[in-house]
Residue frames as a rotation matrix with the C-alpha (Angstrom) as fourth column:
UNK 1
0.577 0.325 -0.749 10.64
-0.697 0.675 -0.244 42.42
0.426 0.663 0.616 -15.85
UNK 2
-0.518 -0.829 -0.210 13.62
-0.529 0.503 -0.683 40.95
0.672 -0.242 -0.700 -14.15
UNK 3
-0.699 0.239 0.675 11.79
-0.715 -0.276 -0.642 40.90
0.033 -0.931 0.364 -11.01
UNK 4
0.251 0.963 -0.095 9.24
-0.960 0.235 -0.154 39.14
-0.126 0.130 0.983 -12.57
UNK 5
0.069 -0.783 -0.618 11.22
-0.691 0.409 -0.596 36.80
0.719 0.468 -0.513 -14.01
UNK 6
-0.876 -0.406 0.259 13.06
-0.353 0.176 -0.919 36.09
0.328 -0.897 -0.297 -10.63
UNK 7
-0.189 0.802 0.567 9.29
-0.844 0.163 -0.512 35.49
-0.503 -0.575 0.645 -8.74
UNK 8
0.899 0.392 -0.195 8.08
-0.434 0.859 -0.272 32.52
0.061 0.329 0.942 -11.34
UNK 9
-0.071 -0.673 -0.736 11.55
-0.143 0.737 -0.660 30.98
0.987 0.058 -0.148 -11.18
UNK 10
-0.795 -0.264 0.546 11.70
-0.521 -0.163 -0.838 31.09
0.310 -0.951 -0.008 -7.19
UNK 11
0.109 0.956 0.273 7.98
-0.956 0.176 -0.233 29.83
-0.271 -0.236 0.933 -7.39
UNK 12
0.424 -0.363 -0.830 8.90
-0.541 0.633 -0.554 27.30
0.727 0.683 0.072 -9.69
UNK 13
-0.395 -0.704 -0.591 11.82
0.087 0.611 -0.787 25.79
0.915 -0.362 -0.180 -6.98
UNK 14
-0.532 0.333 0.778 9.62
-0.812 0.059 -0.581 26.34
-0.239 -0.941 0.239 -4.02
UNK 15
0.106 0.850 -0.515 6.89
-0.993 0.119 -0.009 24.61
0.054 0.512 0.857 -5.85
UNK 16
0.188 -0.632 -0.752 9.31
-0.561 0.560 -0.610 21.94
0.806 0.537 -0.249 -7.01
UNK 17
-0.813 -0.429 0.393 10.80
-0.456 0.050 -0.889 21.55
0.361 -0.902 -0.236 -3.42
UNK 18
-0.426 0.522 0.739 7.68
-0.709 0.315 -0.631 20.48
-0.562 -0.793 0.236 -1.87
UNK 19
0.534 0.389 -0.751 7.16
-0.574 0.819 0.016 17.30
0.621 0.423 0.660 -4.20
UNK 20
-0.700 -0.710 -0.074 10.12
-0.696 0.702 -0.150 15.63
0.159 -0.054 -0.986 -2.54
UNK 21
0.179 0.413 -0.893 9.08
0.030 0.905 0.424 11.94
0.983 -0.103 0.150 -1.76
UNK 22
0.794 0.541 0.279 8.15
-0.294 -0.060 0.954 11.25
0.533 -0.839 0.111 2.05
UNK 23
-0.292 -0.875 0.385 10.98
-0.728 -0.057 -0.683 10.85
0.620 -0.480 -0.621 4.66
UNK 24
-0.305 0.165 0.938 11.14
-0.859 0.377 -0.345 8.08
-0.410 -0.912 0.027 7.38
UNK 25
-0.512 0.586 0.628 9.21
0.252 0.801 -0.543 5.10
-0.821 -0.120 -0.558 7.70
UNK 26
0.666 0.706 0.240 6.66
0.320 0.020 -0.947 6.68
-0.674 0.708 -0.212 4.90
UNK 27
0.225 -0.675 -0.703 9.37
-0.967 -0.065 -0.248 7.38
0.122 0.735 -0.667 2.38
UNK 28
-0.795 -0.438 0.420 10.70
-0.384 0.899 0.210 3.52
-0.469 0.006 -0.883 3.04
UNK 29
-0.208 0.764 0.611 7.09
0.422 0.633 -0.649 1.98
-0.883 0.123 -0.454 2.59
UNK 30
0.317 0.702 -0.638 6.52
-0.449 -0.481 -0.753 4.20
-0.835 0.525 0.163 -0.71
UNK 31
-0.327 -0.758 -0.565 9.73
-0.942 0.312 0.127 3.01
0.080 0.574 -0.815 -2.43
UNK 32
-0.801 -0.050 0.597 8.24
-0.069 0.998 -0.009 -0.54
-0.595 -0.048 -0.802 -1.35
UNK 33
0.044 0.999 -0.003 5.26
-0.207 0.006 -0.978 0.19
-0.977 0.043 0.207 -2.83
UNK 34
0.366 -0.362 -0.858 6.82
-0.888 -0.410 -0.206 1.67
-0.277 0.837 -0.472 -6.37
UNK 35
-0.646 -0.575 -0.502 8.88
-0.751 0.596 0.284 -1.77
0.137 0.561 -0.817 -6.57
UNK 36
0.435 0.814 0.384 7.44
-0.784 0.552 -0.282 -5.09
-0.442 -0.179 0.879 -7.99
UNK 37
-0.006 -0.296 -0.955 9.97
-0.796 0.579 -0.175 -6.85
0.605 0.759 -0.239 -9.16
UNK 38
-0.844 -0.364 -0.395 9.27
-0.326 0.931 -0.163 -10.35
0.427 -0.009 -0.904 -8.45
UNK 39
-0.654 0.692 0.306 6.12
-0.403 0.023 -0.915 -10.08
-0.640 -0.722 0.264 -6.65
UNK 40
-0.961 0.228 0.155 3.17
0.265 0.917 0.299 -12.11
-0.074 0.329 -0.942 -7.17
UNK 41
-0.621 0.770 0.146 -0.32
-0.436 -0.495 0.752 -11.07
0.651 0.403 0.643 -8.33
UNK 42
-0.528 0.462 0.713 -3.31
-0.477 0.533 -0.699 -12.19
-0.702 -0.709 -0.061 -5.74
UNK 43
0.458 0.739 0.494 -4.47
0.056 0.531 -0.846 -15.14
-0.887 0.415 0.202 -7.91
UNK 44
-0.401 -0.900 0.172 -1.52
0.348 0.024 0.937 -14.66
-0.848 0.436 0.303 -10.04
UNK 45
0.208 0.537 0.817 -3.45
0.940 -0.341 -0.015 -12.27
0.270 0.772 -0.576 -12.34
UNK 46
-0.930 -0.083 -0.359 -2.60
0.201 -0.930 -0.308 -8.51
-0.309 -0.358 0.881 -12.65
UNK 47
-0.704 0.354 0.616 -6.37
0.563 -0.250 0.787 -7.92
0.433 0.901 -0.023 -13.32
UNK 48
-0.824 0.303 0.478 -8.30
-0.532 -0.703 -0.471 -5.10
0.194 -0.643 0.741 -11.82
UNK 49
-0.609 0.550 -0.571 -10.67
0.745 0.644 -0.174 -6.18
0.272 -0.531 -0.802 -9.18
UNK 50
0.041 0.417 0.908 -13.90
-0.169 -0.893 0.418 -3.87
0.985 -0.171 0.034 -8.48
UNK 51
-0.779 -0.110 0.617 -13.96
-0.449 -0.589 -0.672 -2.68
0.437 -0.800 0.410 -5.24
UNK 52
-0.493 0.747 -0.445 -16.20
0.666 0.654 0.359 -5.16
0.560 -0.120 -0.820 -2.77
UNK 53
0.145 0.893 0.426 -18.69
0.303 -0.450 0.840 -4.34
0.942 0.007 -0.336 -0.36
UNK 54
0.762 -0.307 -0.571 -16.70
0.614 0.062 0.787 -4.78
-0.206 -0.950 0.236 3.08
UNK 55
-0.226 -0.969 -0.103 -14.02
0.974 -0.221 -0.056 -2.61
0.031 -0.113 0.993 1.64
UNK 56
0.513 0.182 -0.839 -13.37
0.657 -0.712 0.248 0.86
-0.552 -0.678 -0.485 3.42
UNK 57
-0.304 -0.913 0.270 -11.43
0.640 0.014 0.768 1.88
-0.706 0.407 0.580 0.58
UNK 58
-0.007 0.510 -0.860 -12.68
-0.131 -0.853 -0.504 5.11
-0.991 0.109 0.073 -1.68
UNK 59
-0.389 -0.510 -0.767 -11.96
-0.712 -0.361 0.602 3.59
-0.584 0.781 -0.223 -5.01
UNK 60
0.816 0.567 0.113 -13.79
-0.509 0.797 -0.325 1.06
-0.274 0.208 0.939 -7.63
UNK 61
0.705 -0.171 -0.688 -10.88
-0.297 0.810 -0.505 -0.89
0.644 0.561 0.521 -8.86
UNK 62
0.372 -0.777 0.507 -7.74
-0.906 -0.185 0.382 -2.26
-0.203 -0.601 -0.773 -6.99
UNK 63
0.635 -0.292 -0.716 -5.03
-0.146 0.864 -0.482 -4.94
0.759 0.410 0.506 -7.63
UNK 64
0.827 -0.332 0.453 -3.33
-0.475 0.019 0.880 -6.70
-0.300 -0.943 -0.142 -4.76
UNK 65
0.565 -0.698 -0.440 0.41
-0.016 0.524 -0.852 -8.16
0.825 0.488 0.285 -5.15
UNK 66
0.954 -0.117 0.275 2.84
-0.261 0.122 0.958 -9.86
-0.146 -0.986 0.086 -2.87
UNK 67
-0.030 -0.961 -0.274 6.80
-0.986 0.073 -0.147 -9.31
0.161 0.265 -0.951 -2.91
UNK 68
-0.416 -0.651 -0.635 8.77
-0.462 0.752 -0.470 -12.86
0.784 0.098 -0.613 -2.33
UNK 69
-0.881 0.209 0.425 9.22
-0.331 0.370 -0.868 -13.09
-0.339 -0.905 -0.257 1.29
UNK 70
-0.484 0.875 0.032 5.03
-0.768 -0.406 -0.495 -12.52
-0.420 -0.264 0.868 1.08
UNK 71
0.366 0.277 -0.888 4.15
-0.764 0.634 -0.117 -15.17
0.531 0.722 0.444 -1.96
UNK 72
-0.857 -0.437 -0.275 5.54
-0.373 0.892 -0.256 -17.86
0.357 -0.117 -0.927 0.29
UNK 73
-0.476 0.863 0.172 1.69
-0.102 0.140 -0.985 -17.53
-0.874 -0.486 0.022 1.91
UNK 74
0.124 0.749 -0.651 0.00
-0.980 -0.012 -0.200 -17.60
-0.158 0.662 0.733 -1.40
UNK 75
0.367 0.266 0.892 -1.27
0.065 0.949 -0.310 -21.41
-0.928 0.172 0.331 -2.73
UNK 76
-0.881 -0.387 0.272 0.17
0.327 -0.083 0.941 -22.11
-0.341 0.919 0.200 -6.68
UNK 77
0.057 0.731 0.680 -3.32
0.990 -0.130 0.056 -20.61
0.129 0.670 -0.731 -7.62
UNK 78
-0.295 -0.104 0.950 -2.34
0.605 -0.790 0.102 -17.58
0.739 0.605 0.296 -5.88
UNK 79
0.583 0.787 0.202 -4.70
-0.012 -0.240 0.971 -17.30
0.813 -0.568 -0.130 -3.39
UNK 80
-0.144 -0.274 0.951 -3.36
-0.983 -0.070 -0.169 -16.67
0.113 -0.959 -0.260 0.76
UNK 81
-0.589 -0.251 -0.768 -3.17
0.177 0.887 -0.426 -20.04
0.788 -0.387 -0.478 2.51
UNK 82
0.708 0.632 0.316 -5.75
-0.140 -0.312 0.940 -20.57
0.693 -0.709 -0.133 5.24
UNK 83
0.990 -0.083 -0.111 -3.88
0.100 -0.122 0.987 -19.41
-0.095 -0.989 -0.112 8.74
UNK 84
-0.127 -0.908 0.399 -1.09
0.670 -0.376 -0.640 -18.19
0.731 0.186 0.656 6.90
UNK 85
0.766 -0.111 -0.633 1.25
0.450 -0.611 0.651 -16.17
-0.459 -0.784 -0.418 9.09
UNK 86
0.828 -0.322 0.459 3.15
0.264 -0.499 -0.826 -13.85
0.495 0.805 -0.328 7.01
UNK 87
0.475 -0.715 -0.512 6.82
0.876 0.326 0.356 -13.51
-0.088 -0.618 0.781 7.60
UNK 88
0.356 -0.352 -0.866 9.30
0.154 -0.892 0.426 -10.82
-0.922 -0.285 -0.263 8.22
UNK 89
-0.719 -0.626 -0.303 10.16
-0.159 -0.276 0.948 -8.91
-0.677 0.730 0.099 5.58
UNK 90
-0.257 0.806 0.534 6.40
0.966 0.203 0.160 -9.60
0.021 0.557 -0.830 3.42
UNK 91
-0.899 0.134 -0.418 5.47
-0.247 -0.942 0.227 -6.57
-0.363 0.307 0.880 1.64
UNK 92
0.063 0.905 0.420 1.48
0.930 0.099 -0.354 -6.61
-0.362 0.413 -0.836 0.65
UNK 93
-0.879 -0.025 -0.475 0.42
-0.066 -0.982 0.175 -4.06
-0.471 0.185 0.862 -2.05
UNK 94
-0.045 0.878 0.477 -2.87
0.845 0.288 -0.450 -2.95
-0.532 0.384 -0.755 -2.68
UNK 95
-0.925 -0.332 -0.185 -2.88
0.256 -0.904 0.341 -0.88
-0.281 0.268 0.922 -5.49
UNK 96
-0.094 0.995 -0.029 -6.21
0.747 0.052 -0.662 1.43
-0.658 -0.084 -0.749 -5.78
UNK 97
-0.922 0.125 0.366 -7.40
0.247 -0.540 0.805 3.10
0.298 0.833 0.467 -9.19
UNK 98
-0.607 0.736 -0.299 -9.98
-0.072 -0.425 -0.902 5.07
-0.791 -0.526 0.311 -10.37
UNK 99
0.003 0.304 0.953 -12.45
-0.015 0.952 -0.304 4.56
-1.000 -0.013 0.008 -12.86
UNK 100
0.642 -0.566 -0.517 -10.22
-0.718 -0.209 -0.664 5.74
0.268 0.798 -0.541 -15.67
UNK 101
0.703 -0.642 -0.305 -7.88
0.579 0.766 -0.278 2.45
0.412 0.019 0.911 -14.47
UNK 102
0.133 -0.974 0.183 -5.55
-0.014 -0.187 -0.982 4.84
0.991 0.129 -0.038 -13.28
UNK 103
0.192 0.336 -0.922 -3.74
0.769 0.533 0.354 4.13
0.610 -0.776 -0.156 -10.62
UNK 104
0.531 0.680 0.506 -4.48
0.111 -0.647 0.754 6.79
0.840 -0.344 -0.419 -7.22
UNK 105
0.410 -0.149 0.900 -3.01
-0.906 -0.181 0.383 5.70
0.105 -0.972 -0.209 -4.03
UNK 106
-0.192 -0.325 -0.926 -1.03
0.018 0.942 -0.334 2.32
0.981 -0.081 -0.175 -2.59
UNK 107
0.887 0.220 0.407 -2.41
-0.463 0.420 0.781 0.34
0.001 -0.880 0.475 0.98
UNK 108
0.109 -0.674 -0.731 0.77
-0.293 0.681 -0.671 -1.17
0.950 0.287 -0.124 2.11
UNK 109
0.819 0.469 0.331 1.10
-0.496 0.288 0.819 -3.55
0.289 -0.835 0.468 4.49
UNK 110
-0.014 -0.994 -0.109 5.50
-0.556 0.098 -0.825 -4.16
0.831 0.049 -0.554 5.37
UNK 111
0.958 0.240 -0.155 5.97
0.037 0.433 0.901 -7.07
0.283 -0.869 0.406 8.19
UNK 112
0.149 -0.823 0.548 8.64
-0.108 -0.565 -0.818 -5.28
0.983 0.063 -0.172 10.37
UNK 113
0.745 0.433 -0.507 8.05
0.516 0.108 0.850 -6.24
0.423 -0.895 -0.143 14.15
UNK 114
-0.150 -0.721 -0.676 11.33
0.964 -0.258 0.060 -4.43
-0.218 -0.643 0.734 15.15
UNK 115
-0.604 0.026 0.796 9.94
0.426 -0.834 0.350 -1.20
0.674 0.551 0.493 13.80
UNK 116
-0.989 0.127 -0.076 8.89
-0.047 -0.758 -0.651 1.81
-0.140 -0.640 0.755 16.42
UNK 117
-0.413 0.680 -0.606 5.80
-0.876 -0.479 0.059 2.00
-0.250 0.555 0.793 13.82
UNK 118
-0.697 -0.030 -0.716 4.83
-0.370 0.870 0.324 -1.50
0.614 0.491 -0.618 13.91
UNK 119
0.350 0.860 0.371 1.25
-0.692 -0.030 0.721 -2.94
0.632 -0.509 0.585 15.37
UNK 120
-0.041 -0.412 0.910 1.20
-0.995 0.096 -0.001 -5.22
-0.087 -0.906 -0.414 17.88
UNK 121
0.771 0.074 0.633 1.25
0.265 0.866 -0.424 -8.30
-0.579 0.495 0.648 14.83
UNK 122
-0.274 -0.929 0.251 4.44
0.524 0.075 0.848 -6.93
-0.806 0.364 0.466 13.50
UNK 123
0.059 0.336 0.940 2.84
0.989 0.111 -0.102 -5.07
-0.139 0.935 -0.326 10.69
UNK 124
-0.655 -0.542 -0.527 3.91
0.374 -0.838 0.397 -1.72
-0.657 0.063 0.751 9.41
UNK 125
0.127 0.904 0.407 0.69
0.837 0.123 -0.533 0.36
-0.532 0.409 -0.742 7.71
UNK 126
-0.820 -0.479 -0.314 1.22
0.137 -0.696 0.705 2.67
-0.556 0.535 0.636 4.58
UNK 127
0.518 0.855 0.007 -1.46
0.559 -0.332 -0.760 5.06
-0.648 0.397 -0.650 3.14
UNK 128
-0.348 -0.779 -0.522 0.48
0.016 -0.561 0.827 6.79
-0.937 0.279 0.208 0.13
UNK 129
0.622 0.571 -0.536 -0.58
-0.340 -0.419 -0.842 8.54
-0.705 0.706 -0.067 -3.11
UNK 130
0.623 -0.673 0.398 1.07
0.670 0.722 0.173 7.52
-0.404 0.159 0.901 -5.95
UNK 131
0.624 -0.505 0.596 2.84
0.162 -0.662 -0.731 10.67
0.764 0.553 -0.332 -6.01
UNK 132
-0.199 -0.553 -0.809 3.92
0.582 0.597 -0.552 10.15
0.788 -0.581 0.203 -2.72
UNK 133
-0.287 0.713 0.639 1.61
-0.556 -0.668 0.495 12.47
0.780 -0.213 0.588 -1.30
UNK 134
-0.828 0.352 -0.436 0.80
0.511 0.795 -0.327 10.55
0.232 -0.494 -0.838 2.47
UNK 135
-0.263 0.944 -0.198 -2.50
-0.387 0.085 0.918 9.97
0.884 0.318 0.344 3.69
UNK 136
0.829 0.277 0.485 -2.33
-0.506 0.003 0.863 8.57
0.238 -0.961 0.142 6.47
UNK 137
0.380 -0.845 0.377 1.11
-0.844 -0.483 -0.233 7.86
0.379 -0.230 -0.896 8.36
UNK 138
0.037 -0.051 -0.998 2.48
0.216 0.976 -0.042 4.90
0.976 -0.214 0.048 9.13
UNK 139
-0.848 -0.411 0.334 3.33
-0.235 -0.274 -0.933 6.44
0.475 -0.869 0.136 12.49
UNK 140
-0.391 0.909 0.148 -0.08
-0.902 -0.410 0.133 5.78
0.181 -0.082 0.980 13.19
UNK 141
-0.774 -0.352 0.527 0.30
-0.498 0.852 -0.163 2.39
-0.392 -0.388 -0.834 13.36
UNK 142
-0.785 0.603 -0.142 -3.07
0.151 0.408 0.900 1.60
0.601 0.685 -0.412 10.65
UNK 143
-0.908 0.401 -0.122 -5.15
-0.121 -0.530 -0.839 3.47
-0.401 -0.747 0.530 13.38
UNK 144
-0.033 0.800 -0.599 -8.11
-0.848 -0.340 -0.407 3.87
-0.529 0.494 0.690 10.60
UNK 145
-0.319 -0.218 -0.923 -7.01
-0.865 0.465 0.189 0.80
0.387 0.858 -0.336 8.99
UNK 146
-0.806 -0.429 -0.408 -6.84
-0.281 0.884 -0.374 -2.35
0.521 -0.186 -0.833 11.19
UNK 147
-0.427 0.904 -0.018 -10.79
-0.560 -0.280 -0.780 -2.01
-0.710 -0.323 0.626 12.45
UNK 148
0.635 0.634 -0.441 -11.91
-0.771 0.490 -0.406 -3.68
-0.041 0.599 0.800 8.76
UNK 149
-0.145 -0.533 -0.833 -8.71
-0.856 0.491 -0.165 -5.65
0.497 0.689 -0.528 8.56
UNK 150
-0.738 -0.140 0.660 -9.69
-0.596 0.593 -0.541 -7.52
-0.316 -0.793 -0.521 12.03
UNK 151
0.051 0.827 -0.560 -13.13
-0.982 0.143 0.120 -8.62
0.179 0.544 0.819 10.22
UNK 152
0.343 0.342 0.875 -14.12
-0.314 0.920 -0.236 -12.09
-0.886 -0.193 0.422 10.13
UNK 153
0.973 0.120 0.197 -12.26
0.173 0.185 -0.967 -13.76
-0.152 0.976 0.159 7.17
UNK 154
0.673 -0.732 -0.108 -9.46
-0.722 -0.617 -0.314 -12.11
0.163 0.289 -0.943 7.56
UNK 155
0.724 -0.661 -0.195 -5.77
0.624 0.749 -0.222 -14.01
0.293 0.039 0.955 7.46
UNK 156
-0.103 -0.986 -0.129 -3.06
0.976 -0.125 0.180 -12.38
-0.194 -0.108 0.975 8.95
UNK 157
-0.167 0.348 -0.923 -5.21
0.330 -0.862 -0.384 -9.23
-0.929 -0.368 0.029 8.39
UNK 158
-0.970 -0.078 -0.229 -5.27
-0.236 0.087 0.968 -9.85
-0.055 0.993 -0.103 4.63
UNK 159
0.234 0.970 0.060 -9.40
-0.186 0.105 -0.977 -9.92
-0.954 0.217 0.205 3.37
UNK 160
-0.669 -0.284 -0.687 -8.39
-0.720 0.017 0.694 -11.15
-0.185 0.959 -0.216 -0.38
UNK 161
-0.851 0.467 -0.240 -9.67
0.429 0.882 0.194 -14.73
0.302 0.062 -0.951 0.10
UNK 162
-0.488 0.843 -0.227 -13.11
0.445 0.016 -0.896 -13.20
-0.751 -0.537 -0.383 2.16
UNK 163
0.211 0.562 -0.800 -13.84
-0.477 -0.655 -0.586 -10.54
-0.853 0.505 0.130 -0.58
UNK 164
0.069 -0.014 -0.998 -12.11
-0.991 -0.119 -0.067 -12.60
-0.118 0.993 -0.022 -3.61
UNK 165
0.196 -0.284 0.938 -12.22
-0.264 0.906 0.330 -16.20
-0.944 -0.313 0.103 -2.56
């Protein structure tokens, strides 16, 4: 019985052990993700947006928000600024639910240009569950990512205004 015991506790802290939260670059960009204080709703509205047609994204709802730095590109309605250039230190979060509202997974987009893991617009690309479960690596530089963001429409690789004008 001991023995037994011993095995579901040991499971238990293996089990336990492999939640930790992501290391590196993707551990930095989750913690950005997780915080919102001060950040600005796209369209200063935290309401869920369905999922458009141009978006490569697996999910029907999703709510976009921009830390400080980031909200200096948004207009007083909210909205991106045509030919905004987003400065260092702008955190973009799309958060992406399913169609229980809950929320699934966070797109982040961290302008870092001195970062190893940064494209070749300064932009730092985060695929992360919201358990902190990655998806796809920033190390990757938005490999899978930066193909729809180049679209027509786009600002600064932001599609908010094209899909939510």
């Amino acid at each position: 019985m001991r023995k037994v015991v011993c095995c579901f506790l040991l499971l238990g802290l293996v089990t336990f052990s492999c939640k930790k939260n992501p290391k590196g670059i993707d551990g930095e960009l989750y913690s950005l993700s997780k915080e919102n204080s001060g950040h600005i709703w796209y369209k200063n509205s935290e309401a869920f947006l369905e999922k458009s047609n141009g978006s490569g994204h697996n999910f029907p709802f999703l709510r976009t928000r921009f830390n400080p730095v980031a909200a200096t590109q948004l207009d007083a309605s909210g909205k991106i600024i045509d030919n905004a250039v987003f400065p260092e230190g702008s955190v973009v979060v799309k958060e992406l639910y399913n169609s229980s509202n809950e929320l699934e997974r966070y797109a982040t987009l961290y302008k870092k240009s001195d970062s190893e893991f940064a494209d070749a617009n300064g932009w730092v690309w985060g695929y992360i569950e919201k358990n902190g479960k990655v998806v796809e690596s920033a190390e990757l530089k938005g490999a899978s990512c930066i193909g729809c963001h180049s679209q027509g429409g786009n600002i600064d690789y932001m599609l908010m205004k094209a899909y939510f004008p």
